[in-house]
Each structure stands twice: as structure tokens, then as C-alpha cells.
N, C-alpha and C positions, 0 to 999 in steps of 0.2 A: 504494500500500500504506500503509496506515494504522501509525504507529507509537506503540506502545502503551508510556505512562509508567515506568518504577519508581523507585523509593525508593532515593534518594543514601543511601549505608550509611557512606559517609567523614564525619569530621568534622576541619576544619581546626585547623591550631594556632592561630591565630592569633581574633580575634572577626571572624566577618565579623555585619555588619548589611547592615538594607536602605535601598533610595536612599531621599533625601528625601520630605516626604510633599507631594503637592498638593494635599492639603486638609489641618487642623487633625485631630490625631487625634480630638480629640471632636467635631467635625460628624456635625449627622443626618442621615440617609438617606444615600441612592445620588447618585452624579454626576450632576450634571444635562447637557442637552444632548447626550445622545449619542443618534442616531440608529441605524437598523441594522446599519450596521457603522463606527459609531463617528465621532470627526470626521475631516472631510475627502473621508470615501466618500457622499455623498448620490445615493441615486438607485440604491441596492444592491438585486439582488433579494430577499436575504436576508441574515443576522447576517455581518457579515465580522471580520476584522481590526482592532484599534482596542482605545479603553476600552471599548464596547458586548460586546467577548468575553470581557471577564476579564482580557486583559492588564496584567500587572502593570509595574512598573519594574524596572529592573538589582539586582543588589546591590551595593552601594558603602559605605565610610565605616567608622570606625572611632567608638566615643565612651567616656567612662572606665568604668572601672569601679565602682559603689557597695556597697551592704551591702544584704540581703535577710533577711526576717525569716522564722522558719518557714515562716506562712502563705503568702507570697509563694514560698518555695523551692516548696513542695507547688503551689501556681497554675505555676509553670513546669512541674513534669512533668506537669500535667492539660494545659496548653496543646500538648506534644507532643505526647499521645493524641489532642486534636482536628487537631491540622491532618493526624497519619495518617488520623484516619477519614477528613475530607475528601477527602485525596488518594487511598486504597483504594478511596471511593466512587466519588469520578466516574472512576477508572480502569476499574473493574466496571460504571458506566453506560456508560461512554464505548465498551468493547467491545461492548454489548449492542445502541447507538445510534448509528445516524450521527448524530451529533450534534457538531461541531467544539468547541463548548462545553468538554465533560466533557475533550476531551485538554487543552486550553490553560488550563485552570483548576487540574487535576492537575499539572500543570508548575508553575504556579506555586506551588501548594502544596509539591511537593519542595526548592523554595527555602526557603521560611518553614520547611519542617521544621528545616532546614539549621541556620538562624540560631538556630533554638530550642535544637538540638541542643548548638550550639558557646555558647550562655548556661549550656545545664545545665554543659557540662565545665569553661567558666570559675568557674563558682561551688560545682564539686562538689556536682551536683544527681545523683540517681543517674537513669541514662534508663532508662524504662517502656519506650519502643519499641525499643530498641536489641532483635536476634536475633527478632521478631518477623515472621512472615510477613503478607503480602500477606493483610487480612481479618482478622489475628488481635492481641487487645489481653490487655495483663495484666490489666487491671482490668474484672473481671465487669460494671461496669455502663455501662461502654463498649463492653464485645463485645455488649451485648445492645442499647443502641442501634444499634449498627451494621449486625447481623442486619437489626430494624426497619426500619431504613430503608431498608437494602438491597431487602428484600422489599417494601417500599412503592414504592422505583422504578423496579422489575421489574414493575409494573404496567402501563406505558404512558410512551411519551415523556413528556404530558402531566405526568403521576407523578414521573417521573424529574426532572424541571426543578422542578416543586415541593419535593423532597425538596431540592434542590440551594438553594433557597431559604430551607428552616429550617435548613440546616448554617450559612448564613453570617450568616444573623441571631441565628442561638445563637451562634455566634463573636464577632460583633461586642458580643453583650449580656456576654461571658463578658469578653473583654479589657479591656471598658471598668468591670469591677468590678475585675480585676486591675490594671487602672490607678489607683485610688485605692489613694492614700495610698503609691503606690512612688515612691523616690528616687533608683534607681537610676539614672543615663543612661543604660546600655547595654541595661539593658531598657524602660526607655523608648521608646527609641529604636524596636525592635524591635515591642513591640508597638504602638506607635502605625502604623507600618508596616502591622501586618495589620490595623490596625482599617481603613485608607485602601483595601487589598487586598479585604478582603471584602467592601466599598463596592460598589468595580468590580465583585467576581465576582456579586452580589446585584442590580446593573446589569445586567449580562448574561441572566443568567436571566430578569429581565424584559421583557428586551427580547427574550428566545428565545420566551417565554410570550406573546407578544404580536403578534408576528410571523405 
């Protein structure tokens, strides 16, 4: 039986962040060297277990707190609205598709929601997604991405993997503009995290696509 993601709705007292990065947050592209299911499995029939699925690392580590400038405040509640689309999306692909991908990618996205969550409350960010259901955004022109894309990976496995592919290269182009010129550590931290995150999950997909 297939078990199907949801949306951690808790937010800790404390910061949590995520584990180290193993690559440099601003590195291009996807991971190299992972095979179909990743290293160590060579000789898989198909996408296994590994970095080649999206696996992400633990959450781990604490780091200080800095100062956030409007701009920056507003880039943190946009970044919660993406990593929900992400995770509503491939939860909605992921039921539609056998597809192991979409749950192990969704999972990790309820982490990264998490950490974003617990930045907004450290810095009195007010949260967009907080009381939100599965599918549904405050902000009109993220519901209407999402619709979009929704309906674009309801087209076909094929579809679906592709769509899954501009989520995380719009992620990875989005954080690494929120990455300039911030000074905070603890959002630092964080997004440099998902920018390494999207990596693998942008991995995966290709390596689903390809397969």
C-alpha cells in the first residue's frame, strides 16, 4: 500500500535547519555520477533509492540569527508558497503515478516546508500557507501556477516528470536570487540547503526521464 505524503502543520520552537550541504550552494547543475538508483546500486532495473530519487539529507544544526530586510522578509513567504506547490504537486502526481519519485520528493519537500516555516516564526514573517489546504495558495498567482501545472502533469507520466523538472529549476533560479545580498546565517543556511535539495530532486527527474 502506497502511503500518501501530507503537510507537517507543526512548527517547532526552536530553529530547526537542514544538514550540511554537499555541494557549495551556488554550484551549477544536478549531481553528477548518479546512476539509476543512485550510488552504490549499479546494475538496477530501474530508478531506486539513493541521490538519483531525490533523496534528501536529515535535518540537523542550528546557526545565528541575523537581520532581514523587507525585501528579503517578502522572499521568505514566497519561498513557503513554492516548496507547498512542490510538495501538493508531486503528492497529486504521485497518486495519479506509480511513480516512486513524486512520494520521496514530497517528503522531502514537507521538511524544507518545515525549516521555512520555523524562519518565518523566528523573524515574525506572517505565513501565506499556514490553514491552507492541500492544492490551495493565498496568493492568486501561485494558485494559478499550480492549477497549470497541475493540469500539464495530468497529461502523461512523461508530463508529469517534466513538470516536476520546471518546479525545481524555478526553485533553484528563485533561491539563488534570494541568496544575494542576504546576511543572515540562519537563512542562509536554509536556503542554501534547498538550493543543494533541488539539485538532487532535478537529478532524479532526469534520471526518471531517461530511464
Amino acid at each position: 500500500m502506497r502511503t500518501r505524503t501530507r503537510m507537517a502543520a507543526v512548527v517547532t520552537g526552536g530553529l530547526v535547519v537542514l544538514g550540511a550541504l554537499a555541494v557549495p550552494a551556488f554550484a551549477g547543475g544536478p549531481p553528477t555520477g548518479m546512476g539509476p538508483g543512485g550510488p552504490g546500486t549499479p546494475g538496477t532495473a530501474g530508478p531506486g533509492r539513493g541521490m538519483g530519487d531525490g533523496t534528501c539529507a536529515g535535518v540537523q544544526g542550528v546557526a545565528p540569527m541575523g537581520t532581514l530586510t523587507d525585501v528579503q522578509r517578502t522572499a521568505l513567504a514566497a519561498n513557503a508558497e513554492e516548496e507547498k506547490l512542490a510538495h501538493d504537486l508531486y503528492v497529486a502526481l504521485g497518486d495519479r503515478y506509480d511513480l516512486p519519485v513524486f512520494d520521496r520528493i514530497a517528503t522531502a519537500e514537507t521538511a524544507h516546508l518545515r525549516a521555512v516555516r520555523t524562519l518565518m516564526t523566528r523573524y515574525g514573517v506572517s505565513d501565506p500557507t499556514a490553514g491552507q489546504e492541500t492544492g490551495r495558495f493565498a496568493t492568486p498567482a501561485v494558485q494559478k501556477t499550480y492549477d497549470d501545472l497541475l493540469a500539464k502533469g495530468l497529461g502523461g507520466e512523461q508530463a508529469a516528470l517534466e513538470v516536476g523538472k520546471t518546479v525545481e529549476t524555478t526553485d533553484i533560479d528563485g533561491l539563488r536570487k534570494a541568496l544575494t545580498g542576504l546576511t543572515a546565517p540562519d537563512v542562509q543556511r536554509v536556503y542554501g540547503h534547498l538550493v543543494n535539495a533541488s539539485q538532487h530532486h532535478l537529478a532524479a527527474f532526469d534520471t526518471w526521464l531517461t530511464r
